[in-house]
C-alpha positions in Angstrom: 25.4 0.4 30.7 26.5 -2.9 31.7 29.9 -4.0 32.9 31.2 -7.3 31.5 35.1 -7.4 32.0 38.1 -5.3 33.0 41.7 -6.2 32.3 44.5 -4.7 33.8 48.7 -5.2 32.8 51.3 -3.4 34.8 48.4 -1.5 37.1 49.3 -0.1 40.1 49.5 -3.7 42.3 48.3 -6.1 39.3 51.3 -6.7 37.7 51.3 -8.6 34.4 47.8 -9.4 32.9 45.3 -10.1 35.2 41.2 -10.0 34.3 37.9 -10.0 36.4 34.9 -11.4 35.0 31.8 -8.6 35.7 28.9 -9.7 33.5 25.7 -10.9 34.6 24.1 -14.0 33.0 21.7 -14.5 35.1 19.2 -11.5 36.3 18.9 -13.4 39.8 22.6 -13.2 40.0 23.2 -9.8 40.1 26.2 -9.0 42.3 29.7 -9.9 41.8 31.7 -9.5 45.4 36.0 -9.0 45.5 37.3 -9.4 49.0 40.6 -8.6 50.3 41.8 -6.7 53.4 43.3 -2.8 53.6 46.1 -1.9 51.0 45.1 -5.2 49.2 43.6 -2.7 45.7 40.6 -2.5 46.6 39.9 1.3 46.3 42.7 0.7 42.7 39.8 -1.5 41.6 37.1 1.0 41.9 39.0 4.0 40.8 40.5 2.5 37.9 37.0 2.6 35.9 37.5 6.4 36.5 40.8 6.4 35.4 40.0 4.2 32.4 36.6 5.6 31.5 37.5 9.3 32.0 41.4 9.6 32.2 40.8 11.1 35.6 43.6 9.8 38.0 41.6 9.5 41.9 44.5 8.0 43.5 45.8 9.8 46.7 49.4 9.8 44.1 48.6 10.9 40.8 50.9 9.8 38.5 51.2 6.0 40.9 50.0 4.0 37.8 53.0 1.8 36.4 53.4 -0.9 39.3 56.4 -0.4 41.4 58.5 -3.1 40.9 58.3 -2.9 37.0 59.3 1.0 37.5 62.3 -0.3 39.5 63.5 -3.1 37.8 63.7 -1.0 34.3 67.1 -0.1 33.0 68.3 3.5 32.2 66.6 4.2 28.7 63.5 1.4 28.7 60.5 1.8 28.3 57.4 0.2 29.5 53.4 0.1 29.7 50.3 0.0 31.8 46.6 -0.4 30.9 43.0 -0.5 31.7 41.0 -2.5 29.5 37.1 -2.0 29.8 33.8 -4.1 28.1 30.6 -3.3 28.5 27.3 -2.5 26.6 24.7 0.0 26.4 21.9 0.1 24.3 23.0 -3.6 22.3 25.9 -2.2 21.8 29.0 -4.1 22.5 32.2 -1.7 23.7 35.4 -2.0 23.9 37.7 1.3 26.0 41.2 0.7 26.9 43.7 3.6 28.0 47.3 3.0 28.0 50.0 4.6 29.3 54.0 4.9 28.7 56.8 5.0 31.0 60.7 6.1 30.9 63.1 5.4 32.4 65.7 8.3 32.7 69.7 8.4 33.3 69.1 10.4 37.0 66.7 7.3 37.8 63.6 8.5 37.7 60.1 7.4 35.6 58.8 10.0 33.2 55.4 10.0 32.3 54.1 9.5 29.1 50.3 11.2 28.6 47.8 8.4 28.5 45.9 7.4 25.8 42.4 5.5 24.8 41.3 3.4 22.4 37.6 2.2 21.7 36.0 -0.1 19.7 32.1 -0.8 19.2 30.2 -3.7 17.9 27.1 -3.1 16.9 24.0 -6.1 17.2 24.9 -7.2 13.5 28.9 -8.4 15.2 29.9 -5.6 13.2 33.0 -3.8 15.1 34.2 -0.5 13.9 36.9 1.6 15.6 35.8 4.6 17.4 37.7 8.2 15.8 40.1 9.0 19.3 38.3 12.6 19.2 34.7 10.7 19.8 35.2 8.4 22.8 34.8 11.2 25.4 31.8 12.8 24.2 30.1 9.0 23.8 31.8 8.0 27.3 30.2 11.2 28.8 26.6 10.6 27.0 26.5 7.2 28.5 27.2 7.8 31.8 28.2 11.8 33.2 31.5 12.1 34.6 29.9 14.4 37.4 28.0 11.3 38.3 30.9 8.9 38.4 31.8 9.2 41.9 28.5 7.7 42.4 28.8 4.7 40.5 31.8 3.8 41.5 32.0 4.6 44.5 35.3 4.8 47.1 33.8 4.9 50.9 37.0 5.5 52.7 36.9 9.1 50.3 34.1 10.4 52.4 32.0 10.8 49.3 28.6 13.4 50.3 25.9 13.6 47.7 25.9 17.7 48.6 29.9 18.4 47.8 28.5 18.9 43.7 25.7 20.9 41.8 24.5 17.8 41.0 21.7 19.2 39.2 22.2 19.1 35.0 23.8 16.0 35.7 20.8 14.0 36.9 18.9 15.7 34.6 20.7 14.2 31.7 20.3 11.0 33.0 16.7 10.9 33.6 15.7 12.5 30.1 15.2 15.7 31.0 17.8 17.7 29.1 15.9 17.6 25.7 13.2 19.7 27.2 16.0 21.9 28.1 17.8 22.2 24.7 14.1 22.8 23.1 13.4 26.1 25.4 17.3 27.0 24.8 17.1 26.8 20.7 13.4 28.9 21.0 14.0 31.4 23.5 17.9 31.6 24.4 19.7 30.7 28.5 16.4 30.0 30.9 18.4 32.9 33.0 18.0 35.3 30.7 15.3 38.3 31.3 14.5 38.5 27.4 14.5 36.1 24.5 18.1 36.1 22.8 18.2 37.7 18.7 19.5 33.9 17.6 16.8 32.1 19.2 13.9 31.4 17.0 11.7 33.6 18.6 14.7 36.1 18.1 14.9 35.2 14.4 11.1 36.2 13.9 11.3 39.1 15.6 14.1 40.2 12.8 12.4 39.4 10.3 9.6 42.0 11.4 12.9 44.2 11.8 14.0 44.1 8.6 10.6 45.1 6.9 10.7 48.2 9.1 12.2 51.5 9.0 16.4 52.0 9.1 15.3 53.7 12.6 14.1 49.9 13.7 17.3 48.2 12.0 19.3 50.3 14.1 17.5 49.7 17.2 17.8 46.3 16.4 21.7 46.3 16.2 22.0 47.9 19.5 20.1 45.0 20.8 22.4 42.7 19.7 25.3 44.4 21.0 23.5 45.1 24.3 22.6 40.9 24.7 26.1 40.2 23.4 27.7 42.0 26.0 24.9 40.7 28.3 26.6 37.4 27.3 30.2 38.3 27.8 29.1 39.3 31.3 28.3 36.3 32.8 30.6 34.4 31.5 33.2 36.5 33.3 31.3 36.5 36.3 30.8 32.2 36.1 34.7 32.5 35.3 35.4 34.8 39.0 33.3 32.5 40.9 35.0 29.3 39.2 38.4 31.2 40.3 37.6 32.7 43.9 35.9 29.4 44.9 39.5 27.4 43.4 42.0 29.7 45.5 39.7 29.3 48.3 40.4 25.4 48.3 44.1 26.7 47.5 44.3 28.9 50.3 43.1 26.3 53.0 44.8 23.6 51.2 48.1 26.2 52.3 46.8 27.0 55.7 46.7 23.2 56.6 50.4 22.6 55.6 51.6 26.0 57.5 50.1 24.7 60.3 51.5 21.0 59.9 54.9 22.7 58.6 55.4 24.7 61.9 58.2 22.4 63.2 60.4 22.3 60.3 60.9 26.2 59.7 63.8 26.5 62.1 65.6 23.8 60.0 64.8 25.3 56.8 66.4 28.6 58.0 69.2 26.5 59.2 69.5 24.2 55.8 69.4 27.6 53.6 72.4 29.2 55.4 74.1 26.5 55.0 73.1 26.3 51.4 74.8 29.9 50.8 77.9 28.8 53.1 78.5 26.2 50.3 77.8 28.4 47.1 79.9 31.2 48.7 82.5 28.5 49.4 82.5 26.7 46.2 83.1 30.3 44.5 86.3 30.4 46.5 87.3 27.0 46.0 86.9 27.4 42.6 89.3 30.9 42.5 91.9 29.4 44.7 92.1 26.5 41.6 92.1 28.5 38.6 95.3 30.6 40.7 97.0 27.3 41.0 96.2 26.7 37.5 97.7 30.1 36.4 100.7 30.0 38.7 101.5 26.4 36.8 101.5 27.8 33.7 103.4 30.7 34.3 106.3 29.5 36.7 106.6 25.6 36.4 109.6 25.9 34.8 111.7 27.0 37.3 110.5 23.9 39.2 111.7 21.7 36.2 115.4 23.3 35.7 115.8 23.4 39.0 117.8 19.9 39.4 120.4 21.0 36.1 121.2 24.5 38.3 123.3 23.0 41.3 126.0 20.6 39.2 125.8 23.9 36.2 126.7 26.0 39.1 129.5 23.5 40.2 131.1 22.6 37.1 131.0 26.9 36.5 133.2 27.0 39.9 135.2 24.1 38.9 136.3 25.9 35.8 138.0 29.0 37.9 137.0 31.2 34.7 138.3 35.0 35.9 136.0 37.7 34.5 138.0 40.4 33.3 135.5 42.0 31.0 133.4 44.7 31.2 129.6 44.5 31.4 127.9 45.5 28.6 130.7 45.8 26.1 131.8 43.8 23.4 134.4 43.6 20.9 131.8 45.5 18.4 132.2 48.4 20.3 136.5 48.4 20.6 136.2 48.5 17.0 134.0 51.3 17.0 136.2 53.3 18.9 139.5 52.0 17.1 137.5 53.5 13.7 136.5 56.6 15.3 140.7 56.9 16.8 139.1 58.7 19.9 137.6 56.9 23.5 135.0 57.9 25.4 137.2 59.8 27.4 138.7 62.1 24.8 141.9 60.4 24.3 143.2 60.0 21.2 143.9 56.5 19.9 147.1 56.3 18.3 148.6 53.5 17.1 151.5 52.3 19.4 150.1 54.9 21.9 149.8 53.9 25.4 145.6 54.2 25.6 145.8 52.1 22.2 147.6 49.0 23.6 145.8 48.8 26.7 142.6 49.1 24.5 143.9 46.2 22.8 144.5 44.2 25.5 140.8 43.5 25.9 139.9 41.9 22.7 141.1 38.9 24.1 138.6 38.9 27.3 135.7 40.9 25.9 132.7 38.6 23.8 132.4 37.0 21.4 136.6 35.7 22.6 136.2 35.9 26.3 133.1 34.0 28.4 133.9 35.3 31.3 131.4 38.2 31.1 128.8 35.4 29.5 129.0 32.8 32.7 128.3 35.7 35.3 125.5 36.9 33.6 124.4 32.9 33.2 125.7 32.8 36.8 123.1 36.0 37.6 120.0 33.8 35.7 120.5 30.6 37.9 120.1 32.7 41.2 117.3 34.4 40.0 115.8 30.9 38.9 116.5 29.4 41.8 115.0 31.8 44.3 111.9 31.6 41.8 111.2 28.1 42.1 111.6 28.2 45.9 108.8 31.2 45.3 106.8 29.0 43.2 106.9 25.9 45.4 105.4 28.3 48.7 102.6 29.5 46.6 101.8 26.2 45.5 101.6 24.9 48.8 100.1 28.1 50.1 97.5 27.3 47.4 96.9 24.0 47.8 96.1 24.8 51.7 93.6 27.2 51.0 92.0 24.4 48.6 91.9 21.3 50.9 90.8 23.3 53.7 87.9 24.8 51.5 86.7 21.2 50.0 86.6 20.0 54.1 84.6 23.3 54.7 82.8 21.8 52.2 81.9 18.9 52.9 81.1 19.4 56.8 78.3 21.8 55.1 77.2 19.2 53.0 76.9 16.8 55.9 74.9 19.3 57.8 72.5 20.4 54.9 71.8 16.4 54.1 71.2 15.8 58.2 68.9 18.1 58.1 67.1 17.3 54.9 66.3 13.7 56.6 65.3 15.4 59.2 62.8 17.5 57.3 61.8 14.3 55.0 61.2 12.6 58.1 58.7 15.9 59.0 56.8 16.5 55.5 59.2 18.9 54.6 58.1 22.0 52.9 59.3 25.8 51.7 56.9 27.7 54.7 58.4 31.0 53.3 57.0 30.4 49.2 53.9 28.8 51.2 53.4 32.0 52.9 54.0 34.4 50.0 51.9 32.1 47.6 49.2 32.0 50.4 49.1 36.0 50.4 49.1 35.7 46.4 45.9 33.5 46.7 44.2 36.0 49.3 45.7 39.0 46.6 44.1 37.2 43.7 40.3 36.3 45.9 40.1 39.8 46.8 40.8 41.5 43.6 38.5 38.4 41.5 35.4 39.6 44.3 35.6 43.2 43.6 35.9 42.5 39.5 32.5 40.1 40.4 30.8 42.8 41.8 32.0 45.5 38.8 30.6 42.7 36.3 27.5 42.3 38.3 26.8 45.8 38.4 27.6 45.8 34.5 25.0 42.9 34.1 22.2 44.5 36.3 22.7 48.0 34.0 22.9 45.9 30.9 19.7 43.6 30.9 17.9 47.7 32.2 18.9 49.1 28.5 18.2 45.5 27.0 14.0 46.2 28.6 14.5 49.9 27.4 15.7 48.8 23.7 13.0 45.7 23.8 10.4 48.9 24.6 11.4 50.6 21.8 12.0 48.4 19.3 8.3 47.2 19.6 7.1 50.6 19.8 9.1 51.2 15.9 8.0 48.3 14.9 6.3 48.4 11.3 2.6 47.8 11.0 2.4 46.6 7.2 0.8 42.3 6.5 4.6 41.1 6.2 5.1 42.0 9.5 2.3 41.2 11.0 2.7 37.6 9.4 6.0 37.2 11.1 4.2 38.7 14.8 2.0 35.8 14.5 5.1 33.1 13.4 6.3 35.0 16.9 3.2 34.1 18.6 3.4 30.6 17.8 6.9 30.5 19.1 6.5 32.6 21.9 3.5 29.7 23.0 5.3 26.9 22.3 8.3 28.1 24.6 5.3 28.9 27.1 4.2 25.1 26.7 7.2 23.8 26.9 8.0 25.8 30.5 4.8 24.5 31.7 6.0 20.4 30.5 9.5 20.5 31.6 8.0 22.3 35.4 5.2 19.3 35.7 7.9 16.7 34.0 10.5 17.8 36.7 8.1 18.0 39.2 7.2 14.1 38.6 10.2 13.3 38.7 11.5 14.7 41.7 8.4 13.8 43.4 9.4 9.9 42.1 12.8 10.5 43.1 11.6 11.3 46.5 9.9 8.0 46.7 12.3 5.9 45.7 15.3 7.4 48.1 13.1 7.5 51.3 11.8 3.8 50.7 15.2 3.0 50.2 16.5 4.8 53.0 13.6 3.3 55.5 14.4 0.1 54.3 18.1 0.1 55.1 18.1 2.5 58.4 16.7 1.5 61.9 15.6 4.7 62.7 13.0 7.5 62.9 14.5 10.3 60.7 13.2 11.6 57.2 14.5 12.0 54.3 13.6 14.1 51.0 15.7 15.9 47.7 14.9 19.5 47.3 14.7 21.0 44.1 18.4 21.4 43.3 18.4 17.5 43.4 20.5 18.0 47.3 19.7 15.4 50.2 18.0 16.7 53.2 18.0 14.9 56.3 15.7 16.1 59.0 14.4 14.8 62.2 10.8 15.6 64.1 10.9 19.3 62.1 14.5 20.4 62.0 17.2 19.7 59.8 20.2 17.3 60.8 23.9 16.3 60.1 25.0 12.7 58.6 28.2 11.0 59.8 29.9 8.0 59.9 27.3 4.9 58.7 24.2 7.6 58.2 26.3 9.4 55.5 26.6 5.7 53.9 23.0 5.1 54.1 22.3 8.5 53.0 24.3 8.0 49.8 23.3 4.4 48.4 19.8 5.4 49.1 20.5 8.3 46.9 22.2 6.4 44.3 19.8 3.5 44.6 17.0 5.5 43.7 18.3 7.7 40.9 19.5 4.7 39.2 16.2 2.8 40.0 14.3 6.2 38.5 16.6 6.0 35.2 15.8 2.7 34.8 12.1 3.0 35.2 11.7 5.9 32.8 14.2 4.9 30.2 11.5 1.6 30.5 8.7 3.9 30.2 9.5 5.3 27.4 11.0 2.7 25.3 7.7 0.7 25.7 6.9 0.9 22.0 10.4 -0.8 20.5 9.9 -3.4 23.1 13.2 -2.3 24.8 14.2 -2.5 27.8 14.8 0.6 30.3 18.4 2.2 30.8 20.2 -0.3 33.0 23.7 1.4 35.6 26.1 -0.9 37.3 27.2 0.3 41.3 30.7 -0.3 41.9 31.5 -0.2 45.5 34.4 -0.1 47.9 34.4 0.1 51.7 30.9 0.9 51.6 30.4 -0.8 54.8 33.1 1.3 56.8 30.9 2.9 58.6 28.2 0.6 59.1 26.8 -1.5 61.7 26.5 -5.2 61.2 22.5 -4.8 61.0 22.5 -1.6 58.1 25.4 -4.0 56.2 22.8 -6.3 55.8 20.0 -3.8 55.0 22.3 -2.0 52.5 23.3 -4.9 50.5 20.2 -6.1 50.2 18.2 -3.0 48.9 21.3 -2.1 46.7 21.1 -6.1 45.2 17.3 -4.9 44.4 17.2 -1.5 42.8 20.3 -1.7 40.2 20.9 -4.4 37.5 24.6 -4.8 38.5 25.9 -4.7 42.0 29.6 -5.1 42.4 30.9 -4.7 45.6 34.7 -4.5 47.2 34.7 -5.1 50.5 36.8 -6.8 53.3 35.6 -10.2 54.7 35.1 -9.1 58.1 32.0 -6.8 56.3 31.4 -9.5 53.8 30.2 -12.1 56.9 27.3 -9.4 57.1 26.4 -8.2 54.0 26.5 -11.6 52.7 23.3 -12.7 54.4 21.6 -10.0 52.5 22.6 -10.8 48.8 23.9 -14.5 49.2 21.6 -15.7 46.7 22.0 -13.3 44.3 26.2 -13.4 44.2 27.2 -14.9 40.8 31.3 -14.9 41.0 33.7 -13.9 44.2 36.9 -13.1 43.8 39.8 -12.2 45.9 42.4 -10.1 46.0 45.6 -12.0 47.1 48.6 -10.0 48.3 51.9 -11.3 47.7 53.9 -8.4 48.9 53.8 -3.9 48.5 54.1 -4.4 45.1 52.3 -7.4 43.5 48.4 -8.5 43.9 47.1 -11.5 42.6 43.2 -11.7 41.4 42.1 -15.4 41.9 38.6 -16.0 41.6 36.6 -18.2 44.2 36.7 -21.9 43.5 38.4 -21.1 40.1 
């Protein structure tokens, strides 16, 4: 794999379209160097292969891709993208990867995220260029280069990267070869792990087909096997699945621990903020009961307020009239004639006509409704008292109401002063919630204890599993049938069985040789770059061990750099060497890895820059190094005739970085 171009548009600081030349055209001009000082996108540079290669974001803020001042300038509702565009080839094949992503802008001001996206296309020796299906590009990503390797090759110093923090093991293995002689032993005998050969491995197939020419006693032996390897299987995968677990709420947990600690400060103000918090929802509850009374009371009693002006000159003009009210409550001329039909009053005396009683009844059919309105303006006289004294009612409550309400919206407010105070306050401190902290902390050390206990049940499951899988294996070759078929298919076994034995033997001495290479190449590597006496060697697990006169010893600061490109150096070295090896006969040549590097020099002295960038410029076919000119005045007297293009990264402010190569 050989880098010859990335394009960026929108990216993080490289705003617009902006490109960088990688590809060498001349194998004495190896390296290509980009200098810029801190915060100038360096480290963007590195990390964006990842992001682009992989869709992997490595930034310290995830979802920071889109630059800044494009996010900012968009209008509510627009839309806009950023990209990665990659070249490079492997194997004479030309490819093309390019991820893309989409951003929002929404109504509350913020950028949604769209989910990224890659496109790939590959051109073949011929110039033929075909489109790769969207559900291929990982897996052909992957093959050419592992992603558990990528931190290696592109490479981001100020990250601390250790070549002991992974199981680095199936990884390097894949890219040295060695993974075909693993696949072989898997498809003949089943998982390397495994105590006994598994029934769908081709020694397994064989020994069914001696099964099935045996007795029904030897058929069911043989299904008890299969359910006996098949729980086997379930086993440890939920015993890989508890370690995966424990060992990610252990990272969890501390991840926790560290902001408890940092978030000590704060809690106080929390505790302060989240009364407040309830004064204000208790509050608004109020404020919102003392509204929907003055609401009520308008609808019910307004009125009064609006007739109140017509009540004073009715009232006057009523007095004015000096109208006498001679009737009687409640009676009417309906009922006189009631009693006039019935010639008796309520009393009991008789009404006669020309009597006494009947005259003076008479007498009130002129003052009595509907003749007389005496009776009608007291009563009306009665209503405008009553309406009065009810809008002098209505206009207290109102402004008894409207109290409570203003004095609830300034309780209000104050809160809200006080909770925002102390929010900046808590912004200004890293704010965080220390009480979900500390109930999701005891959740994590809940969850570690209960996954260890159900890994040691599964263990003890797996121990007294593969004990009846040797019990069943016993038996089932005891039952076994002893007619020619049979012993045809023993001998098919037999092969099998040797070959598997053979290729165990191969893949030992092959692994062997090349560890014992690997060894070689890292400790010249490392001698050649360190000014020191201490030794170096990788173990069998493919881990870095430093040691010094006998004993093991730490690496920090610039030994933890030298330890790592001498590591790198020689793998890729290795692959190259091998892939040569082997590809001897079509007259091709071995498989070539770029380095990308930033702030490898961050720990370095002036002497190791030197050394470094001159073993690196040696053992890859593509250096590319990121660095800051106060390192590059060092390294450069290393690699300076071996540079082909420099670039620089220009910054114009926090947002926007220009790429402008070197006498360009």
């Amino acid at each position: 794999m050989l880098l010859k171009r990335i394009k960026y548009h929108n990216f993080r600081p490289f705003i617009g379209d902006q490109e960088i030349l990688l590809d060498v055209v001349d194998e004495d001009k190896n390296v290509v160097v980009l200098l810029g000082d801190n915060t100038h996108g360096k480290s963007t540079f590195v990390l964006s292969f990842v992001w682009c290669l992989y869709g992997e974001s490595r930034f310290n803020e995830k979802d920071s891709i889109l630059n800044a001042r494009v996010a900012r300038e968009l209008k509510t509702g627009e839309t806009d993208t950023a990209f990665v565009e990659i070249e490079f080839e492997d194997d004479s094949t030309q490819y093309t990867i390019r991820r893309t992503q989409r951003f929002e802008k929404l109504a509350d001001g913020n950028i949604k995220n769209g989910i990224d996206e890659a496109e790939m296309t590959r051109t073949d020796k011929d110039g033929v260029i075909r489109r790769v299906q969207k559900s291929d590009i990982s897996s052909i990503v992957k093959t050419i280069l592992p992603m558990d390797l990528s931190s290696y090759f592109f490479f981001e110093g100020e990250k601390d990267n250790e070549i002991n923090k992974a199981e680095l093991g199936d990884a390097v293995r894949t890219l040295l070869g060695l993974t075909a002689f693993g696949n072989m032993k898997f498809h003949i005998y089943g998982p390397h792990t495994a105590r006994n050969y598994y029934s769908n491995s081709v020694m397994g197939m064989f020994e069914r087909m001696q099964a099935g020419l045996s007795s029904g006693e030897v058929d069911r032996i043989l299904a008890k096997k299969n359910d006996l390897e098949n729980k086997l299987s379930e086993y440890q995968k939920e015993k890989d699945i508890c370690e995966v677990n424990i060992n990610d709420y252990m990272q969890k947990k501390d991840c926790i621990e560290e902001k408890l600690r940092q978030a000590e400060p704060s809690k106080q103000l929390q505790k302060n903020r989240d009364e407040l918090e309830k004064f204000i929802q208790k509050a608004s509850k109020d404020l919102q009961k003392f509204q929907s009374k003055l609401v009520d009371s308008f609808g019910k009693k307004s009125m009064h307020l609006f007739i109140k002006p017509l009540l004073e000159p009715a009232m006057a003009r009523m007095e004015a009239m000096d109208v006498v009210d001679k009737g009687i409550r409640g009676i009417d001329a309906q009922a006189l004639d009631e009693l006039l039909a019935r010639k008796k009053c309520l009393c009991g005396t008789e009404l006669r006509e020309g009597s006494m009683a009947y005259k003076e009844l008479m007498k009130y059919y002129d003052i009595l409704p509907p003749k007389a309105v005496g009776t009608l303006i007291t009563e009306l006289e009665d209503s405008m008292a009553e309406s009065s004294q009810n809008c002098t009612d209505f206009i207290k409550e109102i402004d008894d109401n409207y109290e409570d309400i203003l004095e609830l919206r300034n309780r209000i407010n104050e809160y809200e002063k006080e909770v925002a105070e102390i929010s900046k306050q808590l912004a200004e401190m890293e704010e965080c919630d220390i009480a979900t902290l500390e109930e999701t902390k005891r959740n994590y050390a809940r969850n570690i204890r209960d996954l260890t206990e159900k890994k040691e049940t599964v263990i003890a499951n797996i121990s007294a599993v593969e004990s009846d899988i040797t019990n069943i294996n016993k038996k089932f070759n005891d039952s076994k049938d002893k007619s020619e078929k049979s012993a045809k298919y023993r001998l098919y076994f037999k092969y099998a069985e040797e070959i598997y034995n053979w290729l165990n033997r191969e893949y030992g001495k092959s692994e062997k040789d090349m560890l014992k290479r690997l060894n070689k190449n890292v400790s010249h590597i490392f001698n050649e770059m360190y000014n020191g006496k201490r030794q170096v060697s990788i173990d069998e697990n493919y881990k870095f061990i430093m040691t010094y006169d006998g004993g093991k010893v730490d690496t920090t600061g610039g030994l933890r750099a030298i330890q790592y490109f001498s590591y790198v150096g020689g793998l890729v070295k290795l692959a190259h060497d091998v892939m040569n090896e082997r590809n001897k006969t079509l007259a091709k040549l071995g498989e070539q890895y770029p380095l990308v590097l930033d702030a490898a020099f961050s720990h370095a002295d002036e002497k190791h820059t030197k050394n470094i960038s001159k073993e690196l410029a040696k053992c890859t076919s593509q250096l590319i190094f990121a660095l800051m000119y106060k390192d590059w005045r060092y390294a450069k007297e290393g690699i300076d005739t071996k540079v082909a293009r420099v670039y620089h990264f220009e910054k114009i402010d926090e947002t926007e970085v220009h790429i402008v190569e070197e006498g360009a």
